[in-house]
C-alpha positions as CSV (number, residue, x, y, z in Angstrom):
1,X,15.9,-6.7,16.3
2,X,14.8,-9.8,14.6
3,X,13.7,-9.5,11.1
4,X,12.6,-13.0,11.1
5,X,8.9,-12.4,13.1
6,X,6.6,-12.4,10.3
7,X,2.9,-13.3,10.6
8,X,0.5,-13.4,8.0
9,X,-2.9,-14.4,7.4
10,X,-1.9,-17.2,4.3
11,X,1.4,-18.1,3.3
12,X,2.0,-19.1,-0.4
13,X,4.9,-21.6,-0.7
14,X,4.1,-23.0,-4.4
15,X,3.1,-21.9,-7.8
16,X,0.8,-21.8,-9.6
17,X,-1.3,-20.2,-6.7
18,X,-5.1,-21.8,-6.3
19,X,-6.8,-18.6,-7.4
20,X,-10.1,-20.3,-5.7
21,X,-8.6,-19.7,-2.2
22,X,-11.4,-17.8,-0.3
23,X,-8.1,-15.1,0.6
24,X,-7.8,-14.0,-3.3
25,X,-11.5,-12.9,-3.5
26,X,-11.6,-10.1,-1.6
27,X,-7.8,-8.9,-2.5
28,X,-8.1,-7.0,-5.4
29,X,-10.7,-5.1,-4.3
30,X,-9.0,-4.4,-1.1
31,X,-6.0,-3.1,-3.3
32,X,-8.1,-0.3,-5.0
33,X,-9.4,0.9,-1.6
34,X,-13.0,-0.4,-1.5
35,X,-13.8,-0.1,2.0
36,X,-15.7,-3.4,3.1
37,X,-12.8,-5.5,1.4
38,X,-10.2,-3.1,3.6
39,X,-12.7,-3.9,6.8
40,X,-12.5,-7.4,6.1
41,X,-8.9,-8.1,6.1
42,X,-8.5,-5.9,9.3
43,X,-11.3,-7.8,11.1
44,X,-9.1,-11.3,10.6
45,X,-6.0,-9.4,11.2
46,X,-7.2,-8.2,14.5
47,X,-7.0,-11.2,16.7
48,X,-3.4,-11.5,15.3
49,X,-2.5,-8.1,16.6
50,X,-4.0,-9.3,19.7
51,X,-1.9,-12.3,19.6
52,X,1.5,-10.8,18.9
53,X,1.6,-8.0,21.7
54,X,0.1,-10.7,24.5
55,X,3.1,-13.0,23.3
56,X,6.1,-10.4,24.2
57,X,6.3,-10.1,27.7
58,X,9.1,-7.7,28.0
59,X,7.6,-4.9,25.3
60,X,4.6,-2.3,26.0
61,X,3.4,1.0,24.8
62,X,3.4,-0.7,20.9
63,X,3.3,1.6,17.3
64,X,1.6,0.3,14.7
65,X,2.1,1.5,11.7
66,X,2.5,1.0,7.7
67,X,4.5,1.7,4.3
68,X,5.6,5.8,4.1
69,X,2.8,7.7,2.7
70,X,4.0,8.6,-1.0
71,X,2.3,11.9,-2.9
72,X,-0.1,12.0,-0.3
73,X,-1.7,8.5,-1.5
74,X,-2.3,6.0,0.6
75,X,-1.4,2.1,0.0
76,X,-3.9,-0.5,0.6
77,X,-1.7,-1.3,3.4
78,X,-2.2,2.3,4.9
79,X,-6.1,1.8,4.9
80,X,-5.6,-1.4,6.3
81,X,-3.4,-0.2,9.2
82,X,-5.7,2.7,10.2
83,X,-8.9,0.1,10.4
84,X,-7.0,-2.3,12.2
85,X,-6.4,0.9,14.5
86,X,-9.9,1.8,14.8
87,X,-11.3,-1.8,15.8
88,X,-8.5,-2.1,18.4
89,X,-9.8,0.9,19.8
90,X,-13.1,0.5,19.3
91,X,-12.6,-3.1,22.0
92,X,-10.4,-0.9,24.2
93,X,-9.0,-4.3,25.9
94,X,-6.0,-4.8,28.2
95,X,-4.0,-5.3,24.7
96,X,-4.9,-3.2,22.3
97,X,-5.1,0.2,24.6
98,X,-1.2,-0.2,24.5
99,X,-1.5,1.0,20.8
100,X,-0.3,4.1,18.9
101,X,-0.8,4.4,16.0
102,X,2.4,6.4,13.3
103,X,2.4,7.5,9.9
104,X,5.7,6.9,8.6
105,X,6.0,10.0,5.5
106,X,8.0,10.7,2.6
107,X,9.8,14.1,2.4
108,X,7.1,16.6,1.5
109,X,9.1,17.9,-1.0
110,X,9.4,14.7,-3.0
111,X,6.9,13.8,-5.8
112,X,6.7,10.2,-6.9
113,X,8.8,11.0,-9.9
114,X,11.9,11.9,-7.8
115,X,12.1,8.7,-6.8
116,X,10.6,6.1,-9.2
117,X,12.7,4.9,-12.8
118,X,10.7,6.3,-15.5
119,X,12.3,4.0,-17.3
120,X,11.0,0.7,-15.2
121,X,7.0,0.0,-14.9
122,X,5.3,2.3,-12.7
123,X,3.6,-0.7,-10.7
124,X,5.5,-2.0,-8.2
125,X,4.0,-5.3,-8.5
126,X,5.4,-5.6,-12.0
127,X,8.8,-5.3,-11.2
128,X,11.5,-8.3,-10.7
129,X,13.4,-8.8,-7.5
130,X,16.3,-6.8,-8.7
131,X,14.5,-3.5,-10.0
132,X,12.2,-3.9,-6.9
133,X,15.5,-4.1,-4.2
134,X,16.6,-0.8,-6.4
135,X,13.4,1.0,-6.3
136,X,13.1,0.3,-2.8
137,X,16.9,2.2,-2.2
138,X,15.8,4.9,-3.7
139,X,12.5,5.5,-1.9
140,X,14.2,4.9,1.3
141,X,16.4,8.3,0.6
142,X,13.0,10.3,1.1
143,X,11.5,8.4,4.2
144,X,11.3,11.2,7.6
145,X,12.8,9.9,10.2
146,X,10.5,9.7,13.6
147,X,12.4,10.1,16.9
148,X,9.0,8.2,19.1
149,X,10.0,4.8,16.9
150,X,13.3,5.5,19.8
151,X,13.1,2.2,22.4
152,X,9.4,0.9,21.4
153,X,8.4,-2.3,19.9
154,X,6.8,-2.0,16.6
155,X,4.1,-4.0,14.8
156,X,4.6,-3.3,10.9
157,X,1.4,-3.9,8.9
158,X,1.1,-4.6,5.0
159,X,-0.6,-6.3,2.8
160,X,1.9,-8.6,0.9
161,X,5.5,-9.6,1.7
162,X,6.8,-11.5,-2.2
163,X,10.7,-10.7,-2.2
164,X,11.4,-9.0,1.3
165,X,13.0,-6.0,-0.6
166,X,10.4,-3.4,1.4
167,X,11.0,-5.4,4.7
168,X,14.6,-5.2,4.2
169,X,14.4,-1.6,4.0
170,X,12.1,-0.8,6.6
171,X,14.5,-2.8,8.9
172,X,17.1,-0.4,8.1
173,X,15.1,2.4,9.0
174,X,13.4,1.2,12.3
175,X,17.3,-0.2,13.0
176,X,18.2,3.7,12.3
177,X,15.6,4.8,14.5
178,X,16.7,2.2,17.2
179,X,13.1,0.4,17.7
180,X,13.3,-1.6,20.3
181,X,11.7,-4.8,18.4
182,X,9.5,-4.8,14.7
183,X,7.2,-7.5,14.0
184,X,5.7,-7.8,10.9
185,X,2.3,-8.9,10.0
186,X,1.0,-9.2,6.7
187,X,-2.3,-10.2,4.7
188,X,-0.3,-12.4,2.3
189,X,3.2,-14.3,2.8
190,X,5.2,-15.6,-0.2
191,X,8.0,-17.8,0.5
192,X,11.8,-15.9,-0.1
193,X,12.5,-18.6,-2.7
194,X,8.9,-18.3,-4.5
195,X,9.2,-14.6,-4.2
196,X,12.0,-13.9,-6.1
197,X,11.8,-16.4,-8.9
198,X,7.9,-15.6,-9.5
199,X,7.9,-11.8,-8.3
200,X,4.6,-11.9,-10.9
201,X,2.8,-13.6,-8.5
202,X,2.2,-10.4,-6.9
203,X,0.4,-8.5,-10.0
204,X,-2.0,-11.8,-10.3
205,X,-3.2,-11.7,-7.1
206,X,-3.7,-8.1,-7.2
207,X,-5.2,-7.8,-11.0
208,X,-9.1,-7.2,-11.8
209,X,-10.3,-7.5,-15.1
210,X,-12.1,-4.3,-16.4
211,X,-15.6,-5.1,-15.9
212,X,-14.7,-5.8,-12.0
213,X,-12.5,-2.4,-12.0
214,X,-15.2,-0.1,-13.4
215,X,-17.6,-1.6,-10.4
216,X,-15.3,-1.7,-7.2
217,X,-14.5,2.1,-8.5
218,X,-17.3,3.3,-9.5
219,X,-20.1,1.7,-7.4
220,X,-18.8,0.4,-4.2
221,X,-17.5,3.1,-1.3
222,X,-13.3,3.3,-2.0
223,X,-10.6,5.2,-1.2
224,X,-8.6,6.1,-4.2
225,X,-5.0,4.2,-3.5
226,X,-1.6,4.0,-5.0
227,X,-2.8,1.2,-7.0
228,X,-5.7,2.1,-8.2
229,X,-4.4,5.7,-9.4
230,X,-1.5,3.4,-11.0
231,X,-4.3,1.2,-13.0
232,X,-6.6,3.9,-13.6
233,X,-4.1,5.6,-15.6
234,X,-2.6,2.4,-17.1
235,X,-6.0,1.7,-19.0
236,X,-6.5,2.8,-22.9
237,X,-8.2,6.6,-22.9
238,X,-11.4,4.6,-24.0
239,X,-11.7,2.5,-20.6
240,X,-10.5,5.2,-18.9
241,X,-13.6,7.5,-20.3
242,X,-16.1,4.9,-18.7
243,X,-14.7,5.1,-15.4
244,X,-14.6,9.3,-15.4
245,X,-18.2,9.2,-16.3
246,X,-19.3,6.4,-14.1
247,X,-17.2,8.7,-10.7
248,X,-19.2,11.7,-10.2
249,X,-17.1,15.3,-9.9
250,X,-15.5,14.8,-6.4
251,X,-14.5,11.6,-7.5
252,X,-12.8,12.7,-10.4
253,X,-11.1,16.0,-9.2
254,X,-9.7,13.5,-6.7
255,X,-8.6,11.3,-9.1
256,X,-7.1,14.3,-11.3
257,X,-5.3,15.4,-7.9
258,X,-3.5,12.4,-7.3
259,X,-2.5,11.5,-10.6
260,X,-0.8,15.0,-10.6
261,X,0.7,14.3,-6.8
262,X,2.0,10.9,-8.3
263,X,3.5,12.6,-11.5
264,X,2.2,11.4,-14.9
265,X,2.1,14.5,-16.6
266,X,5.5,14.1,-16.7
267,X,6.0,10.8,-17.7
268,X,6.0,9.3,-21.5
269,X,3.1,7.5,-22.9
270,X,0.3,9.4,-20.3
271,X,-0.2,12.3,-22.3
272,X,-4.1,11.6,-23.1
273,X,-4.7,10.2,-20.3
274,X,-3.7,13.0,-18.2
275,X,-5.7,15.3,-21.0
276,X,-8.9,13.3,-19.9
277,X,-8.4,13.3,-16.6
278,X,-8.6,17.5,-16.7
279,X,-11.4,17.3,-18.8
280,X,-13.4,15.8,-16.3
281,X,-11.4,17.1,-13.1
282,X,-12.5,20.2,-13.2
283,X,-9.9,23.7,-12.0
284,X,-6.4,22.6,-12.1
285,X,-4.3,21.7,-8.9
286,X,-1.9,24.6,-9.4
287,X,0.7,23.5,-7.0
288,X,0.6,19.9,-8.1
289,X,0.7,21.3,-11.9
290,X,4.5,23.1,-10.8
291,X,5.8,20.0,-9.6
């Protein structure tokens, strides 16, 4: 296989980064799982899909598919990768009908806890290239392995590539699972050598300030993601209160479940938000409250 097949819709090769380029305005929003900003990036990524299976000659009957599912919480990327699903399918051309689309899952037994440093910041995009290579080895011990991956191309789909610690990984696995070929398409590309001596570029592309947070989540249709859990629960108990009461109760049962799944209560420093989250969430999640 050749790791080196990566396409993306903009590729960042300096810093500082032009935060008026028209691909950073939709981002964050895409991040905390507002729908329309997932639709949009799929829409552009679409005709790249199209592009990258017409190109290879040799490989048919392609997966498509995204970052392992942690604590039952989908990633951006996830989102992304099951719109870009439904639009290819939706056009049902010579191309895209040779699609299928995988879930690639953590073990079911695993919490979020098990495998992230309590120690280390609990957003990945906070990390530097060394704690991120180490985080990503120990999430890889929990990823299920998926015998169809066996002889078929893959198309991989996320929404940023900074270091190439994930990619790394995921190479291993789909190497493990003896993929015939992985491509690798991404919303945003950073240069290896920009990547790992400005790993921050990632949290300011992906950062909202409050006043944009409280809207995207409590106003626009979203899916609650991995990152928006992770900044929800980041913010003081007093921002926090203003986005409970701006959610209404399915909202913030949901939002009670997955901070459970994604293990805060036991980690130090979340105490009152956790306590505020229960207030509002309603009956406890018993089986995430034993984890």
């Amino acid at each position: 296989m050749n790791s080196t097949d990566i396409t993306c819709l903009r590729r960042i090769c300096l810093t500082p980064i032009d935060p008026s380029d028209a691909i950073f305005g939709e981002y964050p929003a895409f991040k905390l799982g507002v729908i329309s900003s997932v639709r949009h990036f799929a829409e552009l990524l679409l005709p790249l899909v199209k592009e990258l299976i017409a190109s290879d000659s040799q490989n048919t009957d392609w997966i498509l598919t995204a970052p392992a599912i942690a604590s039952k919480t989908p990633a951006a990327a996830n989102l992304l990768c099951w719109e870009l699903f439904r639009l290819s399918q939706e056009e049902q051309d010579s191309q895209t009908r040779k699609l299928t689309l995988i879930d690639i899952q953590h073990d079911g037994e695993s919490t979020s806890i098990d495998w992230k440093d309590p120690t280390k910041p609990q957003d990945y995009a906070r990390l530097d290239f060394a704690d991120r290579v180490t985080e990503r080895e120990r999430s890889s011990r929990w990823l299920v392995s998926n015998p169809e991956f066996r002889g078929r191309p893959v198309l991989f789909v996320n929404d940023i590539c900074v270091t190439g610690a994930q990619q790394h990984i995921m190479q291993q696995y789909f190497e493990r699972a003896e993929a015939a070929s992985v491509r690798w398409l991404y919303v945003i590309g950073v240069d290896p050598e920009v990547g790992r001596s400005h790993p921050e570029i990632e949290w300011q592309i992906n950062f909202a300030p409050f006043e944009d947070l409280l809207r995207m989540v409590a106003r626009e249709q979203n899916e609650f993601t991995s990152k928006c859990v992770q900044r929800l629960m980041h913010l003081s108990t007093a921002e926090l209160d203003q986005i409970l009461r701006a959610l209404n109760q399915q909202q913030r049962t949901q939002l009670r479940d997955l901070a459970v799944l994604n293990g805060f209560q036991h980690l130090d420093g979340f105490q009152e938000q956790m306590e505020l989250v229960r207030s509002y969430g309603g009956a406890l999640l018993r089986q995430g409250e034993r984890a």
